[in-house]
PDB file of N, CA, C and O in Angstrom:
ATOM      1  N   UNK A   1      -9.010  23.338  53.941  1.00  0.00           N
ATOM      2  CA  UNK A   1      -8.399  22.250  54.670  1.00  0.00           C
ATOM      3  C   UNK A   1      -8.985  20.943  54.141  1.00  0.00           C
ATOM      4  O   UNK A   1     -10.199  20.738  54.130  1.00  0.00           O
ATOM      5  N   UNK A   2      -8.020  20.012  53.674  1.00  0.00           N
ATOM      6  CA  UNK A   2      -8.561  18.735  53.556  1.00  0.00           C
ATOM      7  C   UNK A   2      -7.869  17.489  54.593  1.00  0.00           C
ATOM      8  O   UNK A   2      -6.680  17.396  54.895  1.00  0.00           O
ATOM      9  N   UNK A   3      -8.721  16.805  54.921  1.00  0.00           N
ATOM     10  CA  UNK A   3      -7.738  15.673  55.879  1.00  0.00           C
ATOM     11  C   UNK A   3      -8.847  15.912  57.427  1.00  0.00           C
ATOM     12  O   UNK A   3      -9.984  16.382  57.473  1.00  0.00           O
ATOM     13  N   UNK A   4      -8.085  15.449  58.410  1.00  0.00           N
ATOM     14  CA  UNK A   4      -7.976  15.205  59.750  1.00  0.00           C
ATOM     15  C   UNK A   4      -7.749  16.629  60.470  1.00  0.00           C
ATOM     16  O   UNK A   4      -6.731  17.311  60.358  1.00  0.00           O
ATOM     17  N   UNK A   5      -9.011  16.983  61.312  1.00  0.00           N
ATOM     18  CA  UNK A   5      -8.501  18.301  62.139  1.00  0.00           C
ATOM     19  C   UNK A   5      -9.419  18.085  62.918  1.00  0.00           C
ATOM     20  O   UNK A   5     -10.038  17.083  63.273  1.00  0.00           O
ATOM     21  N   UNK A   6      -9.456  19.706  63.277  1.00  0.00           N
ATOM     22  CA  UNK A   6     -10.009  20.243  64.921  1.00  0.00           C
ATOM     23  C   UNK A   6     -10.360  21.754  64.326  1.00  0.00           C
ATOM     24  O   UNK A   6      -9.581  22.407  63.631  1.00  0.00           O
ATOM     25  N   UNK A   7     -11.539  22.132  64.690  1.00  0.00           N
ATOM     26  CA  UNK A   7     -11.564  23.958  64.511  1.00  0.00           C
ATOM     27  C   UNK A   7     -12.437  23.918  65.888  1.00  0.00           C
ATOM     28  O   UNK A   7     -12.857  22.863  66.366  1.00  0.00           O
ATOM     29  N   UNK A   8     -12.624  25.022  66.384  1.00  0.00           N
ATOM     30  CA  UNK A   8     -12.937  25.168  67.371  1.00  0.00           C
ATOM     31  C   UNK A   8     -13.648  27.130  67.317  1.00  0.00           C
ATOM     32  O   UNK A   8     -12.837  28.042  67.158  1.00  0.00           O
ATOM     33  N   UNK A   9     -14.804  27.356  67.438  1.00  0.00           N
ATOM     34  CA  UNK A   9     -15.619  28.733  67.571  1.00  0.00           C
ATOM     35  C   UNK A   9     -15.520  29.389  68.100  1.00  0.00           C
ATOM     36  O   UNK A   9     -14.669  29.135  68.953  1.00  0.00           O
ATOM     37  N   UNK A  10     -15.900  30.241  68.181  1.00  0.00           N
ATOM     38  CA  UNK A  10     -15.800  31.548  69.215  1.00  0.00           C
ATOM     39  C   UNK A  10     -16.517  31.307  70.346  1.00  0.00           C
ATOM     40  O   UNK A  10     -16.156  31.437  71.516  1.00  0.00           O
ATOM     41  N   UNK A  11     -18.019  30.785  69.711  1.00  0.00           N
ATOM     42  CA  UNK A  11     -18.741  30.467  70.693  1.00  0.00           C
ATOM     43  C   UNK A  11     -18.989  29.282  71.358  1.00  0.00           C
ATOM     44  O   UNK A  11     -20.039  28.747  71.713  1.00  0.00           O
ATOM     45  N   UNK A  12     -17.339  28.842  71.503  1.00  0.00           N
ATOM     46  CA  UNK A  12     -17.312  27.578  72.039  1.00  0.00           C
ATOM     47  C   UNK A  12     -17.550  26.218  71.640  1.00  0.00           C
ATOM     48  O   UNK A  12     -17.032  25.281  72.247  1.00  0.00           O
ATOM     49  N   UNK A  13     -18.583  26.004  70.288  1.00  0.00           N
ATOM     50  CA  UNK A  13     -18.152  24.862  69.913  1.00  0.00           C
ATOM     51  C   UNK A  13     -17.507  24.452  69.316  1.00  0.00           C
ATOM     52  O   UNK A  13     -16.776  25.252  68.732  1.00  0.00           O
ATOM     53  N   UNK A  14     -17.304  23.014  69.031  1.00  0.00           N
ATOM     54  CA  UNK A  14     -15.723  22.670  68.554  1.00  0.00           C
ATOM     55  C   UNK A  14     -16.492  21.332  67.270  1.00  0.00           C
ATOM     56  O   UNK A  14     -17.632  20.882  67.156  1.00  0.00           O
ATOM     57  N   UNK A  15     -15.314  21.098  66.575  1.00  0.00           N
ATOM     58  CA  UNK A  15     -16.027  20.367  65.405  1.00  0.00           C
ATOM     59  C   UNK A  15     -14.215  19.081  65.796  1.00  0.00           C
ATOM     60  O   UNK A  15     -13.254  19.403  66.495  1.00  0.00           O
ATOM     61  N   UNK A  16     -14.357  18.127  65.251  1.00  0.00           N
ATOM     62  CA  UNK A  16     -13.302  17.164  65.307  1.00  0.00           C
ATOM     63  C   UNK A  16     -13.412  16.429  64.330  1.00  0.00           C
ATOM     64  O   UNK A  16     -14.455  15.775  64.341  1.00  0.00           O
ATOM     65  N   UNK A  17     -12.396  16.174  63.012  1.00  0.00           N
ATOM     66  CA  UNK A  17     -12.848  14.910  62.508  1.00  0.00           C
ATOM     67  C   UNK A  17     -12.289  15.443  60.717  1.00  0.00           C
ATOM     68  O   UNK A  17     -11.288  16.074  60.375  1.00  0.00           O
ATOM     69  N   UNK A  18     -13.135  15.013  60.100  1.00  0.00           N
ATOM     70  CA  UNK A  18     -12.734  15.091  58.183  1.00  0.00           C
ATOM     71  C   UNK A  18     -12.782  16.297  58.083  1.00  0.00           C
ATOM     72  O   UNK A  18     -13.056  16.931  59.102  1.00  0.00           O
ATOM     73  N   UNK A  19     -12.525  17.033  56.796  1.00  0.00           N
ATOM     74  CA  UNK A  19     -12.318  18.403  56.433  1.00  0.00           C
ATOM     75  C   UNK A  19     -12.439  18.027  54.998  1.00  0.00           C
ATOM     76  O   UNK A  19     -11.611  17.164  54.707  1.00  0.00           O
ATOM     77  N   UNK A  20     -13.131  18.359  54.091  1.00  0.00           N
ATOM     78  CA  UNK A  20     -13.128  18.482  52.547  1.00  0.00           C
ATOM     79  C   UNK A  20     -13.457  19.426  51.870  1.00  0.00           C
ATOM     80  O   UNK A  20     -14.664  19.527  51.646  1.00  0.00           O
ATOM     81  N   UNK A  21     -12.610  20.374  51.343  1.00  0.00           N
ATOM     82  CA  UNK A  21     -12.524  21.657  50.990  1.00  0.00           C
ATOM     83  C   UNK A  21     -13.301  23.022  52.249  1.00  0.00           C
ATOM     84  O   UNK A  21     -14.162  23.900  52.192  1.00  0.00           O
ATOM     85  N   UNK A  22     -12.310  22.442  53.309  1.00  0.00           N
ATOM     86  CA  UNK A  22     -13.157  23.398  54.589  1.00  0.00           C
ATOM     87  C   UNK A  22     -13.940  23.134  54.862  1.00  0.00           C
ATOM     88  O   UNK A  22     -14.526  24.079  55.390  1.00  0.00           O
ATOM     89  N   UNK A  23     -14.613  22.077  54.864  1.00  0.00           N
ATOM     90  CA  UNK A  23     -15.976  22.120  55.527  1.00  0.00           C
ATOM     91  C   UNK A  23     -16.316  20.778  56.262  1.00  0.00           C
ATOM     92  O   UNK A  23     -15.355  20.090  55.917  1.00  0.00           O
ATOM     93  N   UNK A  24     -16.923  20.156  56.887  1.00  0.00           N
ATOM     94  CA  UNK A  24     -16.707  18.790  57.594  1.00  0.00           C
ATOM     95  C   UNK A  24     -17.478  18.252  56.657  1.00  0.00           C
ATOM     96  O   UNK A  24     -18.438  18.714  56.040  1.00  0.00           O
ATOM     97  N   UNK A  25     -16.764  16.865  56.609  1.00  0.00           N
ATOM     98  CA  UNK A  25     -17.304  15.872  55.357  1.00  0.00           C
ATOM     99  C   UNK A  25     -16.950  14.472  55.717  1.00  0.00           C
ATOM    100  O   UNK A  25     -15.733  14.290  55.704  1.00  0.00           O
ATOM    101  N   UNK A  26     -17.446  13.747  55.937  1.00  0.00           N
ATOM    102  CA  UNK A  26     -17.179  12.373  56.377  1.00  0.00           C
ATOM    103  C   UNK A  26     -17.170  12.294  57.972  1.00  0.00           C
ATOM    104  O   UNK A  26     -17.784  13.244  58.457  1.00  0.00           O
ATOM    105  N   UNK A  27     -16.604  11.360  58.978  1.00  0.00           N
ATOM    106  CA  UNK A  27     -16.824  11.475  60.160  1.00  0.00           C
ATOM    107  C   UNK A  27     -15.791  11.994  61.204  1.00  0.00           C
ATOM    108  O   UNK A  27     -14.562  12.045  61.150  1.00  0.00           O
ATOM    109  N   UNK A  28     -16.873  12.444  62.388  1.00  0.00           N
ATOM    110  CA  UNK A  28     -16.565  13.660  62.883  1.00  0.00           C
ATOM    111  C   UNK A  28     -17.436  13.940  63.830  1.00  0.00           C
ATOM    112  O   UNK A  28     -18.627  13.688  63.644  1.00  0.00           O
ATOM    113  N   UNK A  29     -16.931  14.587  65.163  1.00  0.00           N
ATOM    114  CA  UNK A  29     -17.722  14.958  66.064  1.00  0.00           C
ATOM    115  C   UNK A  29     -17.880  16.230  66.004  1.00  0.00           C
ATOM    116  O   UNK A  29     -16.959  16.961  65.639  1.00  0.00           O
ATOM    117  N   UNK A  30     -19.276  16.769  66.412  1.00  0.00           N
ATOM    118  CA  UNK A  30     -19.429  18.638  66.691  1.00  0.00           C
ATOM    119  C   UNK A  30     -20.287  18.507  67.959  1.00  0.00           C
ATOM    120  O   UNK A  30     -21.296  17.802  67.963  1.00  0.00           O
ATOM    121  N   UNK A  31     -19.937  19.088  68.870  1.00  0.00           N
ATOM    122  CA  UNK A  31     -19.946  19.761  70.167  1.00  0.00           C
ATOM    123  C   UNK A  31     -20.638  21.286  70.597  1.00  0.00           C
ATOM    124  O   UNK A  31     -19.895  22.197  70.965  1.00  0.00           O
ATOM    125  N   UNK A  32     -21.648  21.412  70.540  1.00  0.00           N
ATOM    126  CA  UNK A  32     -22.401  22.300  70.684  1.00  0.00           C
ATOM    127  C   UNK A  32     -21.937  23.315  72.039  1.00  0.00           C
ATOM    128  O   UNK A  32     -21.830  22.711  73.107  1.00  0.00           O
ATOM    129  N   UNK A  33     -21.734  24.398  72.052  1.00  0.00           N
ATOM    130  CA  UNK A  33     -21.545  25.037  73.145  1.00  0.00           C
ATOM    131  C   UNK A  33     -22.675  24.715  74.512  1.00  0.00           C
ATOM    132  O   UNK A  33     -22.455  25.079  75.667  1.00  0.00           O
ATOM    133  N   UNK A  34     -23.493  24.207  74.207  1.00  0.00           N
ATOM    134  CA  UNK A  34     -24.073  23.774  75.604  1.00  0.00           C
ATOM    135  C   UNK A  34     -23.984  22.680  76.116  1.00  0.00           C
ATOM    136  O   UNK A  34     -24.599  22.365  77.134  1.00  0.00           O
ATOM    137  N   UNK A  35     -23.132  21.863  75.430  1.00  0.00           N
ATOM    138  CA  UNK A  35     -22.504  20.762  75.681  1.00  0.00           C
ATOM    139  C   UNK A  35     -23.158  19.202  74.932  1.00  0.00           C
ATOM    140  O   UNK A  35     -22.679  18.068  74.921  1.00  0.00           O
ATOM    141  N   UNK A  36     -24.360  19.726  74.388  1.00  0.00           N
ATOM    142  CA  UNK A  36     -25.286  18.535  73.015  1.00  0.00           C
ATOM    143  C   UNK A  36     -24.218  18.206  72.362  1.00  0.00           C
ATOM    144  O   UNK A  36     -23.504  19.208  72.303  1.00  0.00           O
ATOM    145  N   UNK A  37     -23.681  17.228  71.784  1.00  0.00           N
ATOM    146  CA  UNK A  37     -23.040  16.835  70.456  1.00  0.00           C
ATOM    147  C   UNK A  37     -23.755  15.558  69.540  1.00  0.00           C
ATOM    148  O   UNK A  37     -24.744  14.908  69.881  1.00  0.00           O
ATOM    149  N   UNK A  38     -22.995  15.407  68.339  1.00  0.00           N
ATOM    150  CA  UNK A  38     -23.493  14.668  67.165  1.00  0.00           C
ATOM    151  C   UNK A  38     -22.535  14.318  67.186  1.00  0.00           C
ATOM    152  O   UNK A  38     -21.581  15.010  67.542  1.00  0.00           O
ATOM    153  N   UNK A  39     -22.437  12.861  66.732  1.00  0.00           N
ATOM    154  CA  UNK A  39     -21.034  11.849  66.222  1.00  0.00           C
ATOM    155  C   UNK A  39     -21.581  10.976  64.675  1.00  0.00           C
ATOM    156  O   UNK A  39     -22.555  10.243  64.502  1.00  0.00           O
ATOM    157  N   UNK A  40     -20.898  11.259  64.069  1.00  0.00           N
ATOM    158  CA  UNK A  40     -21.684  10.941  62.613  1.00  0.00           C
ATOM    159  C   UNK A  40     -20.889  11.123  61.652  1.00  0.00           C
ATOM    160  O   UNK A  40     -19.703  11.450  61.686  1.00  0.00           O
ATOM    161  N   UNK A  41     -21.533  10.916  60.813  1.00  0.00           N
ATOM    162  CA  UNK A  41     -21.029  11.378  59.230  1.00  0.00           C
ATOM    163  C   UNK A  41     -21.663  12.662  58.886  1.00  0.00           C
ATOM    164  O   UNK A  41     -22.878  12.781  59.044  1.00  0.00           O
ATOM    165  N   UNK A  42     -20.775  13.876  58.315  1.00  0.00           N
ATOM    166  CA  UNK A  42     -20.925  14.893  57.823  1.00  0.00           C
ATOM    167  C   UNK A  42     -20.890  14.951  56.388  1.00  0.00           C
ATOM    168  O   UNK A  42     -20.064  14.229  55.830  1.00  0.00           O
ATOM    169  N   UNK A  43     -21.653  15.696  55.676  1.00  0.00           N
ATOM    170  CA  UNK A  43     -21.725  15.992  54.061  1.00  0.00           C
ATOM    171  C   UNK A  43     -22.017  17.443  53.901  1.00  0.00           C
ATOM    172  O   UNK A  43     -23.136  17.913  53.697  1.00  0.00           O
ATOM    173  N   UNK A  44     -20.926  18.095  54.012  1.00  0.00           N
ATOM    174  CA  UNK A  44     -20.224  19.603  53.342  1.00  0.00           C
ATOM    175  C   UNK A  44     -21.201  20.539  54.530  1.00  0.00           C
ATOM    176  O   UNK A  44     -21.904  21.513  54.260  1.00  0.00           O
ATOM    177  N   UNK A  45     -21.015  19.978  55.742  1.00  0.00           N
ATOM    178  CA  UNK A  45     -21.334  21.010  56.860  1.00  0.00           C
ATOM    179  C   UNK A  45     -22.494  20.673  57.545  1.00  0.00           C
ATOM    180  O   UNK A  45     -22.908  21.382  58.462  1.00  0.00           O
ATOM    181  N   UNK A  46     -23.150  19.493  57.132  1.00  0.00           N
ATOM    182  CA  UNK A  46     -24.386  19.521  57.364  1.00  0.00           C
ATOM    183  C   UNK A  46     -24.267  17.400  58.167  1.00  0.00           C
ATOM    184  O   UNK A  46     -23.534  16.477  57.813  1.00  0.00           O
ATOM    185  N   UNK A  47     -25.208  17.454  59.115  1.00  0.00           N
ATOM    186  CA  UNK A  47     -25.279  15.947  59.860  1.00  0.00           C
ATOM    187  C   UNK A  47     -25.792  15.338  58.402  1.00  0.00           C
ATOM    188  O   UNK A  47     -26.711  15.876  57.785  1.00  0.00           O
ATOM    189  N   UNK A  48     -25.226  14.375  58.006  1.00  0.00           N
ATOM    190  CA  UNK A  48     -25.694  13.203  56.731  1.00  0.00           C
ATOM    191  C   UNK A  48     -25.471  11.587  57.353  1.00  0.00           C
ATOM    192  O   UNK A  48     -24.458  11.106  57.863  1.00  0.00           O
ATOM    193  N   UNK A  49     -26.937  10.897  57.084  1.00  0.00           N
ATOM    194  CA  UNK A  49     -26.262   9.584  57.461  1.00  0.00           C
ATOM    195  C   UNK A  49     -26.137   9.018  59.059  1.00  0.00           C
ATOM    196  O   UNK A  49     -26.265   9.838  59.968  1.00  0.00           O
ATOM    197  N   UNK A  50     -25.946   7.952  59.291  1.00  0.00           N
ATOM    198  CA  UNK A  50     -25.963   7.304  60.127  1.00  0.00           C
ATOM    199  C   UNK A  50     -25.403   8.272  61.439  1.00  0.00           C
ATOM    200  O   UNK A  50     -24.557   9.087  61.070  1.00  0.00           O
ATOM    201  N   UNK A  51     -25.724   8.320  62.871  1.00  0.00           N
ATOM    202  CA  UNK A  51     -25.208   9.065  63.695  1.00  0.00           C
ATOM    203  C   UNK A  51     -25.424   9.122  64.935  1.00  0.00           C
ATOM    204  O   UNK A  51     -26.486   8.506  65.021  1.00  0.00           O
ATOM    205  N   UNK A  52     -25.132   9.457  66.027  1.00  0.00           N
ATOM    206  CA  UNK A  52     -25.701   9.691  67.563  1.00  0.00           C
ATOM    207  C   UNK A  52     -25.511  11.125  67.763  1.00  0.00           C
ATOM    208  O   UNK A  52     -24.524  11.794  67.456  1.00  0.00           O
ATOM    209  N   UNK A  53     -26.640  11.520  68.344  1.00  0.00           N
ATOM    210  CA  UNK A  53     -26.825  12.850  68.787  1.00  0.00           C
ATOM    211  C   UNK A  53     -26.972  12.392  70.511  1.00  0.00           C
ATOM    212  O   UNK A  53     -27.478  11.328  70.868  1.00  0.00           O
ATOM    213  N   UNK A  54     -26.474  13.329  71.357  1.00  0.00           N
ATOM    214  CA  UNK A  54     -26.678  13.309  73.000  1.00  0.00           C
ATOM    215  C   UNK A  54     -27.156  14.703  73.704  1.00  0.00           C
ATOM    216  O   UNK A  54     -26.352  15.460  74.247  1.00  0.00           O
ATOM    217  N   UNK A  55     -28.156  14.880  73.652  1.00  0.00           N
ATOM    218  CA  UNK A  55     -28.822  16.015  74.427  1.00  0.00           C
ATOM    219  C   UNK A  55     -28.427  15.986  75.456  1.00  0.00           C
ATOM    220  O   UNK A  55     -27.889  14.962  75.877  1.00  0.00           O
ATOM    221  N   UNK A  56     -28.574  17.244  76.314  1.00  0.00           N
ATOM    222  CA  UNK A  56     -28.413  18.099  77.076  1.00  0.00           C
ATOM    223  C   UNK A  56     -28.381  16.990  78.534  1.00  0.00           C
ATOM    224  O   UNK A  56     -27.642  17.101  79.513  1.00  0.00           O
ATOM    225  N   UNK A  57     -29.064  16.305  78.368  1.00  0.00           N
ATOM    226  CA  UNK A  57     -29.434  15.570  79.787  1.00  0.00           C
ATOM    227  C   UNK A  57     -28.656  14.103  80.017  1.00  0.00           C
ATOM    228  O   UNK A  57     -28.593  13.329  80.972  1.00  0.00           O
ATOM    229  N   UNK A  58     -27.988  14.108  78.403  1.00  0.00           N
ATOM    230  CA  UNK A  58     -26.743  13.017  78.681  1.00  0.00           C
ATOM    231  C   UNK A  58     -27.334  11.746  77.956  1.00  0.00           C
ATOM    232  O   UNK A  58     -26.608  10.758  77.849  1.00  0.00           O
ATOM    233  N   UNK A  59     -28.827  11.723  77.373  1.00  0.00           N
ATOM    234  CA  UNK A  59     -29.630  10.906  76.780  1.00  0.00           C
ATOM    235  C   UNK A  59     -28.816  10.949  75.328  1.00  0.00           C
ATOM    236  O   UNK A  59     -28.290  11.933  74.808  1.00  0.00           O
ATOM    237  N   UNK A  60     -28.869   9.708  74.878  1.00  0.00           N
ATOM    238  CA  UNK A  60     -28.162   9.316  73.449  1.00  0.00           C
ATOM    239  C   UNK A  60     -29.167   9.075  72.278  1.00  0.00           C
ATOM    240  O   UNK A  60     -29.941   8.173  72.596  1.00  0.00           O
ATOM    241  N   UNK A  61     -29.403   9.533  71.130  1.00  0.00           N
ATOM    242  CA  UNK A  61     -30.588   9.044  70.373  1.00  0.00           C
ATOM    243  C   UNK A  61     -29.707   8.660  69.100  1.00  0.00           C
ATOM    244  O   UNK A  61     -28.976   9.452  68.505  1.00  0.00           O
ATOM    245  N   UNK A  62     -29.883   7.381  68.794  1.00  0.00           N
ATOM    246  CA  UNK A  62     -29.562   6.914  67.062  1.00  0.00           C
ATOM    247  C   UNK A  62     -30.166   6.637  65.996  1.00  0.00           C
ATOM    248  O   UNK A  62     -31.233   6.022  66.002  1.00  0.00           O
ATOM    249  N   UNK A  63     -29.452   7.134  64.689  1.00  0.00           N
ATOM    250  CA  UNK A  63     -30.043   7.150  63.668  1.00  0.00           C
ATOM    251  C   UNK A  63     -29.315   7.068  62.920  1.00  0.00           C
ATOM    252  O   UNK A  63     -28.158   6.657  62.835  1.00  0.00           O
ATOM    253  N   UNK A  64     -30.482   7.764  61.908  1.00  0.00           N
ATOM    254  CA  UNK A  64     -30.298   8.183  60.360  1.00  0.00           C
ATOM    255  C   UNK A  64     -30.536   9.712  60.433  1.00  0.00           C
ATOM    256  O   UNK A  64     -31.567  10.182  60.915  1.00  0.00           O
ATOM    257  N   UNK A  65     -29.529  10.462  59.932  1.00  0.00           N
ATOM    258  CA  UNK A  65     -29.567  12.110  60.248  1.00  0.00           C
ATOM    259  C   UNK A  65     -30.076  12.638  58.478  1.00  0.00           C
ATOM    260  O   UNK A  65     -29.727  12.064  57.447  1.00  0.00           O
ATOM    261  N   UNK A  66     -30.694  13.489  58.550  1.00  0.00           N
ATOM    262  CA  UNK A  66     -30.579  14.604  56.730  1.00  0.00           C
ATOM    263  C   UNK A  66     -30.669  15.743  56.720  1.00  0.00           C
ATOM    264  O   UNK A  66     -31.835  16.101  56.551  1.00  0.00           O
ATOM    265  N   UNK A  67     -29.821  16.703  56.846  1.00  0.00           N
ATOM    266  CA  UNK A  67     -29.714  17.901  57.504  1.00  0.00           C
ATOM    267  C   UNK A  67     -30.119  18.196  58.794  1.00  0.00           C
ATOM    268  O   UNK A  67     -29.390  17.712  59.660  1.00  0.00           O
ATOM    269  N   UNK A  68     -31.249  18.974  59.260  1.00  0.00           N
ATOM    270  CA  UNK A  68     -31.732  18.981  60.164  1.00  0.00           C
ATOM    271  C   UNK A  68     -32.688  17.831  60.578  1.00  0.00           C
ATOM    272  O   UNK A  68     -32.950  17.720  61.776  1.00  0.00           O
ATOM    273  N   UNK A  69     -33.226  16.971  59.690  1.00  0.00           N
ATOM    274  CA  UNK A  69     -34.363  16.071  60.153  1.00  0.00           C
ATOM    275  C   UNK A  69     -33.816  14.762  60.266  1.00  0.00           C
ATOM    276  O   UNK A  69     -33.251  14.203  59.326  1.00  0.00           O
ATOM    277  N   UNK A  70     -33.982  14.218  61.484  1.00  0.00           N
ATOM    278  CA  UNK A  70     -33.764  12.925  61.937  1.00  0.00           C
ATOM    279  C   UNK A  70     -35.390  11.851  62.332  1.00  0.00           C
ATOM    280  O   UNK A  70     -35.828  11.396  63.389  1.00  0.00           O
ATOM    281  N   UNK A  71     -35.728  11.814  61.353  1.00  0.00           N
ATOM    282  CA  UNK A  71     -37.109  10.578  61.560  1.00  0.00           C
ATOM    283  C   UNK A  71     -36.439   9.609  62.058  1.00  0.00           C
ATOM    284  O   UNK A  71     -35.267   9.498  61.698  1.00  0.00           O
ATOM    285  N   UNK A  72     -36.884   8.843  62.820  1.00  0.00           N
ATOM    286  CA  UNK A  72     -36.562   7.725  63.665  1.00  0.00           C
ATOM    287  C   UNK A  72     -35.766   7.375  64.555  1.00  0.00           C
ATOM    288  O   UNK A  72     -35.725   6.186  64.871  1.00  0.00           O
ATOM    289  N   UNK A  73     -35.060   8.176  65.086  1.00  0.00           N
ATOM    290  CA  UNK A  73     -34.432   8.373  66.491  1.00  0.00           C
ATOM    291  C   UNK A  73     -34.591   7.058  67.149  1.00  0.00           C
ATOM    292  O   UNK A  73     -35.695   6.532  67.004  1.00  0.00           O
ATOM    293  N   UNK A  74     -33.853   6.530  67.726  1.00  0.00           N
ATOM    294  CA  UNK A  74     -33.607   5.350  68.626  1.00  0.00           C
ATOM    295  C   UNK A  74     -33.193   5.974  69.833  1.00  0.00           C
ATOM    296  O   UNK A  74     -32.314   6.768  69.500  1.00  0.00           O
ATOM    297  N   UNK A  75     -33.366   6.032  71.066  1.00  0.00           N
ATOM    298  CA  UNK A  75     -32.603   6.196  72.389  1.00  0.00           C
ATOM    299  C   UNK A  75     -31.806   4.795  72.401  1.00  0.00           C
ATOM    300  O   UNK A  75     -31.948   3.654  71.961  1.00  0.00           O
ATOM    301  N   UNK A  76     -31.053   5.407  73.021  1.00  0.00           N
ATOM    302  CA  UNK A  76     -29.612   4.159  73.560  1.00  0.00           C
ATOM    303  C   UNK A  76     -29.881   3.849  74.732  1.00  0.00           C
ATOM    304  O   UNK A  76     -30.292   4.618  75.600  1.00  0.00           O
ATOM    305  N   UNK A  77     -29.685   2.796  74.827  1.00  0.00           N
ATOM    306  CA  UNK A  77     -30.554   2.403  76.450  1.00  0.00           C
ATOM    307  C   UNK A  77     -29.303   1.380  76.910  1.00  0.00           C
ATOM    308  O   UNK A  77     -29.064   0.346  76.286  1.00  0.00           O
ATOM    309  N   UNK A  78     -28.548   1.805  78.072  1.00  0.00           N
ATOM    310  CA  UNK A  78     -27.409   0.689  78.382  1.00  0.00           C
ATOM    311  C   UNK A  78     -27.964   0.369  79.604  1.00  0.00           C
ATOM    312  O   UNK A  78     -28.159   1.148  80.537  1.00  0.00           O
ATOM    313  N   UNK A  79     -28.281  -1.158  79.546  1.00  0.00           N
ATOM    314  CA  UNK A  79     -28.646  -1.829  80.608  1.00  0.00           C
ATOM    315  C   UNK A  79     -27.579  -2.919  81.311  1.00  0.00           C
ATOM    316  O   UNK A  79     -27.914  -3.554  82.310  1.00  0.00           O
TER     317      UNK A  79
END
């Protein structure tokens, strides 16, 4: 799939957003079955690049994502 979609898991989570040769690539939301998601830029499946992640408790943290490691996390603080 290349372009604009939606796939959605078995185990409930759901991905929204770019597709480049099947795989999420550019931006795009993924939705964790426990309800965590990432809003970001994707590079061939993996969080790349600028992004917000929202844990479990509804808390927002921003960054800079590289696969799994996000050094410097910002919380979002709306006052």
């Amino acid at each position: 799939m290349n372009g604009r979609g939606t796939l959605t898991h078995p185990s409930g989570a759901f991905y929204s957003g770019l597709f480049r040769d099947n795989m999420y690539h550019g931006k795009g939301t993924y939705r964790f079955p426990d309800g965590t998601k990432y809003t970001g830029t994707f590079n061939n499946n993996r969080f790349e690049g600028e992004g917000e992640f929202t844990d479990s408790q509804g808390l927002v943290w921003r960054g800079k994502f590289h696969n799994k490691a996000a050094l410097g996390l910002k919380l979002k603080v709306n006052v």
